[in-house]
Residue, then its C-alpha position, 0 to 999 in steps of 0.5 A: x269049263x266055267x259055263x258048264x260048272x255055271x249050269x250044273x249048279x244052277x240045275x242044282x239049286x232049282x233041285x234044292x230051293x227049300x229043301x235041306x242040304x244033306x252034306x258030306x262029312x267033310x262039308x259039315x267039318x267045311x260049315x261049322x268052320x264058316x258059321x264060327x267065323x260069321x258068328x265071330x264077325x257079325x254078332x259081336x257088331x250087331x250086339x253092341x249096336x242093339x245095346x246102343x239102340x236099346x239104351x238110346x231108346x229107353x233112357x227117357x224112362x229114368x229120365x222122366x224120373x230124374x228132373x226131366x218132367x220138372x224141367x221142362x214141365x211135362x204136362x201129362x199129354x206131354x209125358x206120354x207124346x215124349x215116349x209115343x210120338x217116338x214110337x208113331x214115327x219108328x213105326x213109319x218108317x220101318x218098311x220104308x227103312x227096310x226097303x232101302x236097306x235092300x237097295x244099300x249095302x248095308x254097311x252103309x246103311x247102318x252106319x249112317x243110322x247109327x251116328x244119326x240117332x246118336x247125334x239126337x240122344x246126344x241133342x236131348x240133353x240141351x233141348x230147352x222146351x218139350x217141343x223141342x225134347x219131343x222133336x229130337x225124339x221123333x229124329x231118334x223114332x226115325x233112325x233107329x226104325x231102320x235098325x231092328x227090323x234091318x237086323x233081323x232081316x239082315x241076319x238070314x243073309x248069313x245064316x239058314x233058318x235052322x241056324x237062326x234062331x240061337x243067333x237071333x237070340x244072342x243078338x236080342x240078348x243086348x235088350x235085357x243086358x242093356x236094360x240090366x246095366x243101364x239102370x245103374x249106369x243112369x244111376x252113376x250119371x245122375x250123381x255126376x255134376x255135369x249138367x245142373x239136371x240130372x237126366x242131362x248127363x244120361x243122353x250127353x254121355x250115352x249119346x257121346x258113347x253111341x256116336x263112336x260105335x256108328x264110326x266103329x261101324x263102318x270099318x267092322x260089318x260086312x254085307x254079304x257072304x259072296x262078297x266078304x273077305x275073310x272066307x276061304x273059296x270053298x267055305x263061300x261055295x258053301x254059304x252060297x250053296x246054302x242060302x241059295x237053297x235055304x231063301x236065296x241069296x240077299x244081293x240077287x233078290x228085288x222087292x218088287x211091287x208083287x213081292x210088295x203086295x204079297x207080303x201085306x196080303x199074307x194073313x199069317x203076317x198079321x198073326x204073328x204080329x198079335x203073337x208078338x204084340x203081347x210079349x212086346x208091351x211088355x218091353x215097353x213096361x221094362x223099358x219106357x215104365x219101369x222105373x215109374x213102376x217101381x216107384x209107385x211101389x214106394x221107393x224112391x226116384x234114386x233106388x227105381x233107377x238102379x232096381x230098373x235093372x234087376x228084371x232084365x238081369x233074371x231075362x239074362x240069366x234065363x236066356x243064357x239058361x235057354x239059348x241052347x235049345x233055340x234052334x230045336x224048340x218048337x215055337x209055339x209052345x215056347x209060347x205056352x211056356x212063357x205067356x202063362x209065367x209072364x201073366x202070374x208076374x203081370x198079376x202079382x205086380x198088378x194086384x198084390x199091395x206087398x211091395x216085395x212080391x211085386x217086384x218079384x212078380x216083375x223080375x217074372x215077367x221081366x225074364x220070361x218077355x226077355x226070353x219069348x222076344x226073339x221066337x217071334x222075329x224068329x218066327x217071322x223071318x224063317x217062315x218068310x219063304x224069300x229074302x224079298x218078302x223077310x224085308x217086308x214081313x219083318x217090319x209089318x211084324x214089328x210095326x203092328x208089335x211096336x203099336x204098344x210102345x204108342x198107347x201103353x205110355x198114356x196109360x202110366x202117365x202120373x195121372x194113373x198113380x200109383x195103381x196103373x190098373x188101366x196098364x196092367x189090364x190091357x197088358x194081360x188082355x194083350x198077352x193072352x191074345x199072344x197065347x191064343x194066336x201062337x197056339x191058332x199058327x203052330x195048329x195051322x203051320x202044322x197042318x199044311x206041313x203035313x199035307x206038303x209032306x202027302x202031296x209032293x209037287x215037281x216044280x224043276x222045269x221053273x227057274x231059280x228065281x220063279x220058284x223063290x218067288x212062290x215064297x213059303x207058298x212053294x210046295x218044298x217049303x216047310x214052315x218053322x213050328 
């Protein structure tokens, strides 16, 4: 009996690769259960670690304003090496990262990363020179390269990618809360007397506080839904079902070379990086110089730090206003929506000299980069068309994207000051290209759609596995808008 149960569910899922599931009434009561449990399970995890990471990441923004450019006389090569070097090494090793992850569980995975850049945020406190600042910077670039891009991967183990983007928006959710309350936790921790430089005391309690959540790690994530425990039997059936049928299921899947190559032979790959670049520079702004924005506004070093924080609060606010309709939006004129507000904001803080209305056209900016941020990973990981070829796509996505965080600091250096005009300009260059190129792929996307809805193909005499390596070139598969 078990080995014919075996072959009517295969024959069931060839039948189904790419196709969406219509389910019974009491299997949709079955999957909104399971999808709560997983939500209650993973996102809390991987919310709190991306807090970690974001404020580990971008905490040398109010140090550089804070005693650290004093002390360690930070010539200004040096004050861009601090954050770029960072940023060449996270973009190294973030396929290599992703394909370990795929061959870790990653529980495992994650942990070991976590605790490792930790332990280097915690170093930079007592680094004595910039050589050596700069060296834990790099340590910090090659462990977090493992960790965004692993997520997003990560997350569609669990979830189709009809249900993916609302989760995937809770999860980015973390970057503007941390950027919202890290300016007045640096702030506090400026003021303490731990340390005889202020900055000092940011990396040593922050550091000290991720350490733990690496250990908090290893005893709360789960790997993968075949295998965890706290499903019911027919709520795992279920999953499997589902995944299988969606883009397969993460721990039968290999990257093998072919898999490899398809994925940086994919020229919409490369697209959707140019579409994200935009959207992410503006991250790098918030994060790494907003403080030194502020600043240059002409306030002081102690009110930059805690008004840091304000336009990832209005990200928050108009995320939490979106999220709703994450799952049923049409990416790509999310794009038309957001690029343009974003660019009014980057003009107002660019070209206004009344201080008041460049801040406001920050908090601007500042909320509607927050809000685009999670369509691009989104975007990328649905239209994937494979686990194998997600973990690739998504860390080319974010390795060309995150090319901003390496030029974008040389260009608000205090050599710059205060007008940064250099910045501002590649910033909307960057943005409207984003636009463009949204509008070029949602246009594309669109058509083949419809062409595959015209022409339909009979691929049931292939297998499982050779019809998940077509990838999204699969006649069934339909590309996320």
């Amino acid at each position: 009996m078990p080995k014919v149960e075996d072959t009517k569910d295969s024959k069931e899922a060839v039948l189904n690769v790419n196709k969406d599931l219509v389910l019974t009434p009491e299997e949709e009561e079955i999957r909104k259960r399971y999808v709560r449990k997983i939500d209650v399970r993973l996102l809390p995890v991987v919310v709190m670690l991306y807090f970690a990471s974001s404020l580990d990441r971008g905490n040398v923004g109010v140090a550089m304003i804070n005693g650290l450019i004093e002390r360690l006389k930070l010539s200004n090569a040096d004050q861009g090496n601090v954050v770029s070097i960072f940023t060449i090494f996270y973009l190294v090793f973030e396929a290599p990262a992703n394909m370990i992850l795929k061959r870790w569980k990653p529980r495992y995975w994650f942990t070991l990363i976590v605790t490792c850049w930790s332990l280097s945020t915690f170093y930079l406190a007592y680094a004595p020179s910039a050589g050596l600042f700069i060296l834990g910077r790099i340590l910090i670039g090659i462990f977090e390269a493992g960790f965004t891009p692993g997520i997003v991967a990560y997350l569609p183990y669990w979830y189709t990618k009809r249900e993916l983007a609302s989760r995937m928006s809770i999860f980015f959710l973390a970057l503007p809360i941390s950027g919202m309350v890290g300016g007045p936790i640096a702030g506090a921790l400026v003021q303490t007397s731990l340390f005889k430089y202020k900055y000092q005391s940011i990396f040593f309690v922050e550091g000290l506080i991720t350490i733990g959540m690496g250990l908090v790690t290893f005893f709360t994530m789960h790997d993968y839904p075949e295998t965890c425990k706290f499903f019911t039997q027919e709520e795992r059936d279920l999953v499997i079902k589902r995944i299988t049928a969606d883009q397969g299921l993460a721990s039968k899947a290999n990257i093998s070379r072919k898999q490899t190559w398809a994925a940086f032979a994919d020229w919409k790959i490369y697209v959707l990086s140019i579409v994200g670049f935009g959207p992410n520079n503006g991250l790098i702004l918030l994060g790494y110089v907003g403080p030194t924005i502020i600043r240059s506004m002409g306030y002081s070093s102690t009110t930059a730090t805690y008004f840091a924080g304000i336009p990832y609060a209005c990200g928050v606010v108009l995320m939490l206003a979106v999220m709703p309709f994450y799952n049923r939006m049409q990416f790509w004129k999310a794009y038309t929506i957001a690029i343009p507000l974003n660019l009014i904001g980057c003009i107002l803080t660019a070209f206004v000299t009344k201080a008041e209305v460049r801040f406001f056209g920050m908090c601007l900016s500042g909320a509607t980069t927050c809000v685009i941020v999670p369509v691009g990973m989104t975007w990328v990981a649905s239209n994937a068309g494979s686990v194998s070829k997600r973990m690739i796509s998504t860390a080319i996505y974010t390795t060309i994207a995150g090319i901003a965080g390496f030029v974008t600091p040389y260009m608000f250096v205090r050599k710059y000051a205060p007008k940064f005009y250099i910045g501002y300009i590649f910033n909307i260059v960057m943005l409207v290209l984003s636009l463009i190129s949204a509008i070029v792929l949602g246009f594309y996307f669109d058509k083949q759609n419809k062409y595959r809805d015209k022409t339909p193909v009979d691929l049931s005499h292939l297998s499982l596995e050779e019809q998940q390596a077509m990838n999204d070139h699969h006649p069934d598969f339909r590309y996320r808008l």
